[in-house]
C-alpha positions in Angstrom: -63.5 -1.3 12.7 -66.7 0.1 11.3 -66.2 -2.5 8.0 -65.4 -5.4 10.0 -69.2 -4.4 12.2 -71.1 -3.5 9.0 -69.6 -6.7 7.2 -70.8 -8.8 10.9 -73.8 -7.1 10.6 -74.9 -8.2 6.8 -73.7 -11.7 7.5 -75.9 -11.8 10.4 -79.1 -10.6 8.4 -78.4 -12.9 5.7 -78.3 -16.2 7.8 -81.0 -14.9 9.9 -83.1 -14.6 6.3 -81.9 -17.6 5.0 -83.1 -19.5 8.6 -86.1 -18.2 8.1 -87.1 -18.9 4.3 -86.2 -22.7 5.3 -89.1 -22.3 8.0 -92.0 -23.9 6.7 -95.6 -21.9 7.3 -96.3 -24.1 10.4 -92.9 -24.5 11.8 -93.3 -22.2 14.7 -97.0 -24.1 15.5 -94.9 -27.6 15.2 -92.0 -26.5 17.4 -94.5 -24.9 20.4 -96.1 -27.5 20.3 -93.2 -30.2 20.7 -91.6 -27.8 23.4 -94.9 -28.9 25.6 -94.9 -32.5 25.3 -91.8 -32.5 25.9 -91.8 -30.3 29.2 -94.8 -33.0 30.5 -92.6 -35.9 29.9 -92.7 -35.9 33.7 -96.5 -35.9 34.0 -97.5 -39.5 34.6 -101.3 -39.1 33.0 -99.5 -37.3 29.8 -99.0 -39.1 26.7 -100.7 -39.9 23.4 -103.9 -41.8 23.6 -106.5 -43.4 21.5 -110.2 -43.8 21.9 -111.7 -46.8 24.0 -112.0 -50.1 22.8 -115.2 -52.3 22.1 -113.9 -54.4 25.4 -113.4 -51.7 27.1 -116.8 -50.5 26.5 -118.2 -54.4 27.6 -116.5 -54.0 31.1 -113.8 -56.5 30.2 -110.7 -56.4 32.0 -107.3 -55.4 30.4 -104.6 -57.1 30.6 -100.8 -55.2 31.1 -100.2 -56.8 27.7 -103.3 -55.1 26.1 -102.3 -51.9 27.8 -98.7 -52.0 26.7 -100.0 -53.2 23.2 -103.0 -49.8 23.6 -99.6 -47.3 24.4 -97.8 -48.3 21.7 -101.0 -48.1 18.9 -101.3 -44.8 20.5 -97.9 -43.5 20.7 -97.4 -45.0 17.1 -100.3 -43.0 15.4 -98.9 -39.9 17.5 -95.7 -40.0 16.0 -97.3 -40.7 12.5 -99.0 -38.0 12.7 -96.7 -35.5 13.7 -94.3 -36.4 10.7 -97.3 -36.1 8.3 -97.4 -32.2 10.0 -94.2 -31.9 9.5 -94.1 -33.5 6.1 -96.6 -31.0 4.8 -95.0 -28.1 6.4 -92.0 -28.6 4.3 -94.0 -28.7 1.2 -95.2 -25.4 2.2 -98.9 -26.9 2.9 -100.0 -25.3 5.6 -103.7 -26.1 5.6 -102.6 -29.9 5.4 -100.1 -29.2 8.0 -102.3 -27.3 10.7 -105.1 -30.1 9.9 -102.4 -33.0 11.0 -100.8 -31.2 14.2 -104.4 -30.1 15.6 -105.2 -34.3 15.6 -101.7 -34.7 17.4 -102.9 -32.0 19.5 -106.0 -33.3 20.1 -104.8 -37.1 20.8 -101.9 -35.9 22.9 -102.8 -35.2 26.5 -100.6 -32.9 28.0 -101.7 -32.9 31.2 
């Protein structure tokens, strides 16, 4: 009985180890960060978003089209950028990884 626990006991460490040498030096950043937007998917101000237009800024009036057209610009650079994070953090970059997930950070409003 003790063999079979010791024997449990090194496979354990070993998958744990190899887990955790696949992780790259951002992972943990990248996954607590996906664990919030994902718990505000429910919050109807949260979402990715991008700076104001020029018509915007001259008082025009948007359209839903423009809006719809605005969300999906925005949502598309969000998810853009969050590969490129999570690109770099399986090349093991992590300055180029933090640098990419703090602009999804910062154009992701959680709400």
């Amino acid at each position: 009985m003790n063999r079979q626990m010791t024997a449990s006991l090194i496979a354990a460490v070993t998958c744990l180890g190899a887990a955790s040498t696949h992780a790259g030096p951002c992972s943990h950043a990248i996954a607590k960060f996906e664990a919030a937007v994902r718990q505000s998917a429910g919050e109807p101000d949260a979402g990715p978003y991008a700076r104001q237009s020029i018509g915007a800024q001259l008082h025009h009036e948007p359209t839903p089209a423009s809006i719809e057209r605005a969300q999906a610009r925005a949502q598309a650079t969000f998810d853009a950028t969050l590969a490129r994070a999570k690109r770099r953090d399986a090349r093991g970059d992590r300055a180029g990884c933090m640098r990419a997930l703090t602009k999804a950070e910062d154009m992701y409003d959680l709400q």
